[in-house]
C-alpha positions in Angstrom: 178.2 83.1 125.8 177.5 86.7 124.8 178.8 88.5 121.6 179.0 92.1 120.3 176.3 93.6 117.8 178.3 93.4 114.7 179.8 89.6 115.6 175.3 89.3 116.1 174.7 90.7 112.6 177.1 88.7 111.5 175.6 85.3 112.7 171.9 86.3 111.0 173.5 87.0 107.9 175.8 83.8 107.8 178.8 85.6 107.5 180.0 84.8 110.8 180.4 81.0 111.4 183.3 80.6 114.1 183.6 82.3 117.8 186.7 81.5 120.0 186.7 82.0 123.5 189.9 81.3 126.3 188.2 79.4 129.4 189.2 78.1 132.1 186.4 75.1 131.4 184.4 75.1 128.5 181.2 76.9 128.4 179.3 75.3 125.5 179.3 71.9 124.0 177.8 70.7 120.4 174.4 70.9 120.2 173.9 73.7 122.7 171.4 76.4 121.5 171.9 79.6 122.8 169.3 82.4 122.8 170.6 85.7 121.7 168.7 89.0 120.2 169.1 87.6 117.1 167.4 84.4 117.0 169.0 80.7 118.5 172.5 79.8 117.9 173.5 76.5 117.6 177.1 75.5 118.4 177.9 72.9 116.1 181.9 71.6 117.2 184.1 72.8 120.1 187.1 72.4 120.0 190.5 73.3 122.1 192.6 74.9 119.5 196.5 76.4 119.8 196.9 80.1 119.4 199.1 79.1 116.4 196.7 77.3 114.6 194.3 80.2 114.5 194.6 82.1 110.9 193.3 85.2 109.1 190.8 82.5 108.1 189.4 82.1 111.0 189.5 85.7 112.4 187.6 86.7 109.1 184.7 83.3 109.9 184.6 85.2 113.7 183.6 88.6 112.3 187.0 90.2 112.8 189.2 92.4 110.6 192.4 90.6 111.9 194.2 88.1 114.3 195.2 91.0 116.3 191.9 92.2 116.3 190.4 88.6 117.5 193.3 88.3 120.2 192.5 91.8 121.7 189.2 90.9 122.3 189.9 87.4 123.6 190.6 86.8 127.9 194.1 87.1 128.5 193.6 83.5 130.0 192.3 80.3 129.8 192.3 77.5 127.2 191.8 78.5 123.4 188.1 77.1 121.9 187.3 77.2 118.7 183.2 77.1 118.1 181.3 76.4 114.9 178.0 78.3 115.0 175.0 79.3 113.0 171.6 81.0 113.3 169.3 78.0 113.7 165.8 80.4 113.8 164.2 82.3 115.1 163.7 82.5 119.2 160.6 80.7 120.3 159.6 83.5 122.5 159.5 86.1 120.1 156.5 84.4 118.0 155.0 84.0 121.6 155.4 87.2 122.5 153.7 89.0 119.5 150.4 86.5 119.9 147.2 88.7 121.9 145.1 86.9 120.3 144.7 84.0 123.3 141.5 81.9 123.3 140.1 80.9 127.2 142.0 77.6 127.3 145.4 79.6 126.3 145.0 82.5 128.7 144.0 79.4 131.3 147.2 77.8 130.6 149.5 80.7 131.1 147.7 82.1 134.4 148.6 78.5 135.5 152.2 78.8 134.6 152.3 81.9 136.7 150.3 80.1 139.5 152.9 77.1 139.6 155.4 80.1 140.1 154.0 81.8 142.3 153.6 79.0 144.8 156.9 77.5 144.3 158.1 80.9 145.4 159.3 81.5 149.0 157.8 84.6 149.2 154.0 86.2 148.7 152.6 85.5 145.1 154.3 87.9 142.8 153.8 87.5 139.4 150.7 89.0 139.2 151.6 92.3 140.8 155.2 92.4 138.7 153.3 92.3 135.2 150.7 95.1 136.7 153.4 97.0 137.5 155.5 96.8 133.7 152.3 97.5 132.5 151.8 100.8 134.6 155.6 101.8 134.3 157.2 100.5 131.3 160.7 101.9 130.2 161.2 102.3 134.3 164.7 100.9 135.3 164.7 97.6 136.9 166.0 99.5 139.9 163.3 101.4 140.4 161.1 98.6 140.0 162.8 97.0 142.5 162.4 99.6 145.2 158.8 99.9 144.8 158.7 96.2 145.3 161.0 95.7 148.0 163.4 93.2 146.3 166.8 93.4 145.6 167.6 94.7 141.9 168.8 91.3 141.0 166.4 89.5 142.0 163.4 91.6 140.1 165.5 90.9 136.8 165.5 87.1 137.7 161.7 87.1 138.2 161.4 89.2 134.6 163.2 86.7 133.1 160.8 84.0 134.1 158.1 86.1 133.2 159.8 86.5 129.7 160.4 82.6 129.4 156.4 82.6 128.9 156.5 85.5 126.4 155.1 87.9 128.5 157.2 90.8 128.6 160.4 92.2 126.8 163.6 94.1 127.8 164.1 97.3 126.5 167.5 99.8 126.7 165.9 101.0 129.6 164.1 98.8 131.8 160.8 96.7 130.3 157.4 96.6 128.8 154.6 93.8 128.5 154.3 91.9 125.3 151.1 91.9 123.1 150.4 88.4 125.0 151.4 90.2 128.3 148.8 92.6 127.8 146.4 90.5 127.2 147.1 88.2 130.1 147.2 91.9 132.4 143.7 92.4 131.1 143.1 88.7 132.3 143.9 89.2 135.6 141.5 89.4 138.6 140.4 93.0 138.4 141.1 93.1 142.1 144.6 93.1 141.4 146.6 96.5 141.5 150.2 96.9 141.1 152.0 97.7 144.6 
């Protein structure tokens, strides 16, 4: 479930409780937590709703100016949801992220994270030669990247991602950089590694 900027700064400053949506089958359920550049939103009631029932209300609780507003931005089809939300904190990897200072045992756990990865991987290891590589090029499209791996642009973004589930690196407007806790887990590394 994504949403625009102003619907996001909306949701941090509580101003923006309600989100509707038009799918074909319902993509969240109460208690979901969803993470989003502003911290974890928690969906707190779904509910099918009839277009009727929606009122200026409700377009003002979902950040917009009007109904019309609300139903331009809405799929043309689909059921009608309406979805209580609010900012439930922070996102988890965001106070990982911004930690460098890792003890032995910490830096130990997180190199075997990225071991269970890389050997549940169908290919060569990898993780250890993606983080090298942020580190080398940061801000360098995931594209690029990609070529100068030799794996589909897709896929690269899916292995970043599971790279930034452990807090190790973050997603810029143009492609990515380590975190402080990335870095120090580069430094880390085998010295024998070197990005491809």
């Amino acid at each position: 479930m994504l949403f625009r900027q102003n619907i996001l700064k909306g949701i941090a400053d509580g101003s923006v409780t309600l989100a509707f949506r038009r799918w074909k089958r319902c993509g969240v359920r109460r208690g979901s937590r969803l993470r989003t550049p502003v911290g974890v939103v928690e969906i707190d009631g779904v509910e099918e709703y009839a277009a009727g029932d929606v009122t200026p209300q409700d377009a003002a609780s979902a950040g917009y100016a009007s109904l019309d507003d609300l139903w331009k931005d809405l799929a043309p089809d689909g059921t009608l949801f309406r979805i209580g939300l609010h900012l439930s904190g922070p996102d988890p990897r965001t106070e990982l992220r911004e930690r460098s200072d890792l003890d032995a045992g910490e830096i130990a756990e997180v190199r075997l994270a990225l071991d269970r990865i890389d050997r549940a991987s169908r290919r060569a290891p990898w993780t250890a030669d993606l983080l090298l590589l942020i580190q080398e090029r940061p801000m360098t499209p995931a594209a690029v990247l990609a070529e100068r791996l030799g794996r589909p642009t897709a896929a690269l973004k899916r292995d970043v991602r599971r790279l930034k589930e452990l807090g190790l690196t973050e997603s810029l407007d143009v492609g990515y950089r380590l975190s402080a806790r990335g870095e120090t887990i580069a430094r880390a590394l085998v010295p024998t590694v070197k990005p491809p």
